[in-house]
C-alpha positions in Angstrom: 12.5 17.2 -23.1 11.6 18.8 -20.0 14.1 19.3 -16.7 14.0 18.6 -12.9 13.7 22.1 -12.8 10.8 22.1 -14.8 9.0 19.7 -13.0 10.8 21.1 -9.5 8.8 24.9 -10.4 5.6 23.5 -11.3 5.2 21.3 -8.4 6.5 23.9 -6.1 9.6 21.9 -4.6 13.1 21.6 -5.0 15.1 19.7 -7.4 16.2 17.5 -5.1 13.1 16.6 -3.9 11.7 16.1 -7.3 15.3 13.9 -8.4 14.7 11.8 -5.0 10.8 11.2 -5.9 11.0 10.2 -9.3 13.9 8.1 -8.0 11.5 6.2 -5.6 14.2 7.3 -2.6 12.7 5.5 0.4 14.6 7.7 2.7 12.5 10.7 1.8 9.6 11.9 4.0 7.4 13.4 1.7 3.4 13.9 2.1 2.0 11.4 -0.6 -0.4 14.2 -2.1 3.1 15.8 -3.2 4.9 13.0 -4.5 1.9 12.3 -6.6 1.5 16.3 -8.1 5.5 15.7 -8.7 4.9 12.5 -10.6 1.9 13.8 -12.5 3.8 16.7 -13.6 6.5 14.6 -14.6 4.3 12.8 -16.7 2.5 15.9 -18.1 6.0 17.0 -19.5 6.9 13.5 -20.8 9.9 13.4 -18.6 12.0 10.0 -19.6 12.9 8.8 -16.4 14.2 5.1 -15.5 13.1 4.2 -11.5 15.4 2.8 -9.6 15.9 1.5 -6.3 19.4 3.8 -5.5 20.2 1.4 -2.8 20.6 -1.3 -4.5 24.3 -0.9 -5.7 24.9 -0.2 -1.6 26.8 -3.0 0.7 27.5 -1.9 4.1 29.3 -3.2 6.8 28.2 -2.7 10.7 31.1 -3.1 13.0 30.8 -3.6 16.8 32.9 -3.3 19.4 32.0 -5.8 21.9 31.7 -9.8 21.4 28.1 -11.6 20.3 27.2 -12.7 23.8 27.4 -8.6 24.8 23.7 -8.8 23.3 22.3 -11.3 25.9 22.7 -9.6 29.0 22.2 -6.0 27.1 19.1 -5.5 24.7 19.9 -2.2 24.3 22.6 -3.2 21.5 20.8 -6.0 20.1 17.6 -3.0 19.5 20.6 -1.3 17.4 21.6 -4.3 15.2 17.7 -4.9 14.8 17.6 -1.6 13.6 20.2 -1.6 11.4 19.3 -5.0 9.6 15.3 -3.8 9.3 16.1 -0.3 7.6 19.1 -2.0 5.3 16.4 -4.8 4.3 13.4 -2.2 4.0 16.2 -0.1 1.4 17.5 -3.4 -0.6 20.9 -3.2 1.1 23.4 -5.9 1.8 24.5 -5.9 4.9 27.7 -7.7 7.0 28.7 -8.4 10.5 31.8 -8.1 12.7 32.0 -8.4 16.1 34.6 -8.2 18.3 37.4 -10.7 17.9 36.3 -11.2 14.7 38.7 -11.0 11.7 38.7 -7.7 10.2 36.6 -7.5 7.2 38.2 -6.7 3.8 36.0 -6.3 0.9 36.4 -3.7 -2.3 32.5 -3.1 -2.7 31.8 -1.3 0.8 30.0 1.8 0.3 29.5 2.6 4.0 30.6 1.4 7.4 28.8 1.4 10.9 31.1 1.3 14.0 28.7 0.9 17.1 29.9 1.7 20.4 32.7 3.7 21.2 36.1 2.3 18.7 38.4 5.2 17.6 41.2 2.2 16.7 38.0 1.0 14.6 37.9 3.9 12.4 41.1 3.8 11.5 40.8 0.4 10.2 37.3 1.1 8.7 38.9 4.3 6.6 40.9 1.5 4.8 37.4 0.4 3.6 35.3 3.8 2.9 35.3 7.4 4.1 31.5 7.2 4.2 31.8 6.0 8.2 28.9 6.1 10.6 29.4 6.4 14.4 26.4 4.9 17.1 26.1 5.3 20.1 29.5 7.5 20.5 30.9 10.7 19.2 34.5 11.1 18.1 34.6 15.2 17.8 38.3 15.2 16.2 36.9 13.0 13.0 35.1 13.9 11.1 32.4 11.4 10.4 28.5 11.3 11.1 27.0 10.0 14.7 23.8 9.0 15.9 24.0 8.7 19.9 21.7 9.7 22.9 22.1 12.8 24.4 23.7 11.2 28.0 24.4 14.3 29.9 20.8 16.1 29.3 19.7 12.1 30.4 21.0 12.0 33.4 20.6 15.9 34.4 17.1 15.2 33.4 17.1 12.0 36.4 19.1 14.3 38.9 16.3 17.2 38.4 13.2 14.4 38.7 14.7 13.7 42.3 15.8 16.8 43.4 11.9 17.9 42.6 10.8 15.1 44.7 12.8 16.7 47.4 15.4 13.6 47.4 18.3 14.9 50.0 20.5 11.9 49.4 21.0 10.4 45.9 23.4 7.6 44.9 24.4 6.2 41.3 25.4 2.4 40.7 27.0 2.0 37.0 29.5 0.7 35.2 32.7 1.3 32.5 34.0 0.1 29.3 37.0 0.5 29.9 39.0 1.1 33.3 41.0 4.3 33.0 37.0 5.9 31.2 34.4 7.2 33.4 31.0 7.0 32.1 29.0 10.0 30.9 26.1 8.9 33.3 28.8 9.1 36.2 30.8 11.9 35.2 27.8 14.4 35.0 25.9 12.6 38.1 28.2 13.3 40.5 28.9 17.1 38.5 25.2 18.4 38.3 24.2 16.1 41.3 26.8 18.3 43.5 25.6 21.3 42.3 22.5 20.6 43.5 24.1 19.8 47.2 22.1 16.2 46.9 25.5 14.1 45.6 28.6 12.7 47.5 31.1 10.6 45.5 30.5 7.9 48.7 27.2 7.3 47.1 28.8 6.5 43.9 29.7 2.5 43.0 31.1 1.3 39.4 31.7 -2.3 38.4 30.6 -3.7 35.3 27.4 -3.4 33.2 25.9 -6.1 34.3 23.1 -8.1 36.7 25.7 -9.7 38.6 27.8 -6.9 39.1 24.4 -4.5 40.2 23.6 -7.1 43.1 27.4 -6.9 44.5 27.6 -3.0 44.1 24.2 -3.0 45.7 25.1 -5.4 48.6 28.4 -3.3 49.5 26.2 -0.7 49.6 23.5 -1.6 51.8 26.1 -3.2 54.0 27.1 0.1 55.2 25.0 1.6 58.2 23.1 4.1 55.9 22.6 4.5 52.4 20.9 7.2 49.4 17.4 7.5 49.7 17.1 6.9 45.7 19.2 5.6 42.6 19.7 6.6 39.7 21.3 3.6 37.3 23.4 3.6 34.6 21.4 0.8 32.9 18.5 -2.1 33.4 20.7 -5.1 33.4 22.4 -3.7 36.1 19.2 -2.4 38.1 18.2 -6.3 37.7 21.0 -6.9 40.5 20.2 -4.0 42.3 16.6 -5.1 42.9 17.2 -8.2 44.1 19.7 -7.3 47.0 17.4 -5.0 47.7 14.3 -7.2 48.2 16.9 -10.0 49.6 17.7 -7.5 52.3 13.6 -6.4 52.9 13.8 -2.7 51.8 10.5 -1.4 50.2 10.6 0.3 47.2 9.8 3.2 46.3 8.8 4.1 49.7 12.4 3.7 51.6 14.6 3.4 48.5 13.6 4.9 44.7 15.0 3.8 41.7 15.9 5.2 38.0 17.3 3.0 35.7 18.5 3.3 31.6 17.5 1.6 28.3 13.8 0.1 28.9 14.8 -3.5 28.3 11.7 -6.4 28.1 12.2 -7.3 31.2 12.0 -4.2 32.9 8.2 -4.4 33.5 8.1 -7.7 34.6 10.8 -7.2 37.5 9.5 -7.0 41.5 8.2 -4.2 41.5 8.5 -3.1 37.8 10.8 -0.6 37.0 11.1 2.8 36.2 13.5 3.7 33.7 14.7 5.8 30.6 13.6 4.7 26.9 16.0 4.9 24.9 14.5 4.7 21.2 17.9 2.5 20.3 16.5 0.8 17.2 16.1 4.1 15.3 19.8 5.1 16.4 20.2 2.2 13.9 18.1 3.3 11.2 19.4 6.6 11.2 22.7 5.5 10.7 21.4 3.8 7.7 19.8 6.7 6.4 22.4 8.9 6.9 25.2 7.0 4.8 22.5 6.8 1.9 22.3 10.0 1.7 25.8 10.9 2.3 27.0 8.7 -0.2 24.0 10.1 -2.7 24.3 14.2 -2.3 28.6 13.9 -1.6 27.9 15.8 1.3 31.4 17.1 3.5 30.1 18.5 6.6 29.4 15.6 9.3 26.1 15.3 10.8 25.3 14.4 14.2 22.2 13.0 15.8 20.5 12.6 18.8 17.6 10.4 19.2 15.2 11.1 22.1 14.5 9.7 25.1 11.4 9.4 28.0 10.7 8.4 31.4 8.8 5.4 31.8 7.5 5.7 35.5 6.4 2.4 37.4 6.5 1.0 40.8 10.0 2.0 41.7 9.3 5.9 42.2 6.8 7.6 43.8 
C-alpha cells in the first residue's frame, strides 16, 4: 500500500500538504492543478483513503467582551462576528455566542475559543474550557495563545505621516477608551510620533467615549476654544459621525479649513456630509483568521503561538485634500 510520502515525492510536495489534500482541508491554499496531480497520484498508487470533512468534530465558542447593543453604534465588531460565523459555516463548524453579561458558557465538547476585544480575566475563564484560545483584536504578550489584531501603532504613524506631508502644522486627535485608567493605542502613539514630528500638543488631544454622541461633545469643546488643529485624526467612524456634525453646525468647511482622518470604514462613512476619509480596516477576515488558526492549531498540535496582523488602507474622500 503506498504512503503520504510516496504520494508527497511524486507530486513534488510535502506530506502535509498531501495529508491536508486528500483530507479535503478547506483551510489550505493550494493551486488546483496541484491538488489534482496529488489526487491523481494518489489514485495511481491505490492509496485507501476515507475523505473527511476534519472540521466537523470542531465546536467553538466566540466570546466577546462588550454587550450585543456594542454592535449598533460600532460595525467594526459586528464585521468580526460576520466573519467568524461565515468561515465556521463555510468549515462545518458549530459555533456559540457570549456576550458580555452573559452567563459563562460551560460545555465539555469545545475545541477552541475566540475572546474578541481586549479580556485577560476572559482567558482565564476560557482555559477552563480549552487551551486552543484565540485572541482578536488584542494581544496579551505574557500568554501564550494566538492573535489576530490590526497593526494600531503603524495605523496611526501611517495618519500622522499623511499630514505632516501635507504640511499640517497643527494636528489634533478626538478618541475614546475602554476602560478609564487605559489609554488607547491610537492616543498613546499620536501624541508620541505626533511630537516628534513638532506638529502635536496634548491640548489638541480630547477622549470620551467611542461613540457619535460623545465625538459631537468632544468636537463642540473643542471648537469652543478661540483656535483649534487644522486637521484630525480619529480614533474611529462612529465617533467622526459627531465630529462632523458640530462641525457643519458651527459652518467650518471641510477639508479646506479643517481635514479629517477617521478609523474602521463603516457603511455609513460614504454617505456622511461630505463623505469621509478613513482607514479600512479588513475586520471580517480578523475573524476568519481566527478560525483558521484554531483549525489548524488543534490539527498539527502546534506549541509556538502565532500572531497576525491583517492590513489596512486609506480610503480618501471629501474630508482631505
Amino acid at each position: 500500500m503506498a504512503t503520504l510520502k510516496e504520494i508527497a515525492e511524486k507530486a513534488g510536495v510535502s506530506i502535509s500538504t498531501v495529508s491536508r489534500v486528500l483530507n479535503d482541508d478547506k483551510t489550505l491554499s493550494v493551486k488546483d492543478d496541484t491538488r489534482h496531480r496529488i489526487l491523481e497520484i494518489a489514485e495511481q498508487l491505490h492509496y485507501h483513503f476515507a475523505k473527511s470533512k476534519v472540521d466537523a468534530t470542531h465546536s467553538f465558542l466566540a466570546i466577546y467582551n462588550y454587550g450585543r447593543e456594542i454592535e449598533v453604534d460600532d460595525p467594526y465588531y459586528l464585521s468580526i462576528r460576520h466573519g467568524i460565523e461565515m468561515q465556521c459555516d463555510k468549515l462545518d463548524i458549530s459555533l456559540s455566542h457570549q456576550f458580555q453579561g452573559e452567563p459563562f458558557i460551560h460545555r465539555n465538547n469545545i475545541t477552541g475559543v475566540i475572546i474578541v476585544g481586549d479580556g485577560k480575566q476572559t482567558i482565564i475563564k476560557a482555559k477552563e474550557l480549552t487551551d486552543n484560545i484565540c485572541l482578536v483584536d488584542f494581544r496579551d504578550e505574557k500568554s501564550n495563545y494566538d492573535s489576530v489584531s490590526v497593526n494600531l501603532h503603524q495605523l496611526t504613524r501611517s495618519i500622522v505621516d499623511f499630514f505632516h506631508a501635507q504640511n499640517y502644522q497643527r494636528v489634533g486627535f478626538i478618541g475614546g477608551y475602554d476602560e478609564i485608567d487605559q489609554i488607547d493605542t491610537r492616543e498613546s502613539t499620536f501624541c508620541l510620533y505626533g511630537k516628534h514630528l513638532n506638529i502635536v500638543d496634548n491640548e489638541d488631544v480630547y477622549r470620551g467615549e467611542f461613540t457619535s454622541l460623545s465625538g459631537y461633545k468632544l468636537a463642540c469643546e473643542m471648537l469652543s476654544k478661540p483656535n483649534y488643529p487644522q486637521a484630525l485624526f480619529i480614533a474611529n467612524d462612529s465617533i467622526a459621525v459627531g465630529v462632523l456634525r458640530a462641525i457643519n453646525e458651527k459652518g467650518i468647511k471641510v477639508p479646506d479649513e479643517i481635514a479629517l482622518i477617521s478609523v474602521n470604514d463603516i457603511p455609513s462613512a460614504k454617505f456622511t456630509s461630505p463623505p469621509l476619509s478613513t482607514v479600512k480596516i479588513h475586520s471580517g477576515m480578523m475573524g476568519a483568521q481566527a478560525v483558521n488558526m484554531l483549525v489548524e492549531k488543534h490539527r498539527d498540535g502546534r506549541e509556538l503561538p502565532l500572531y497576525a496582523n491583517v492590513n489596512f488602507e486609506l480610503i480618501q474622500r471629501d474630508t482631505t485634500r
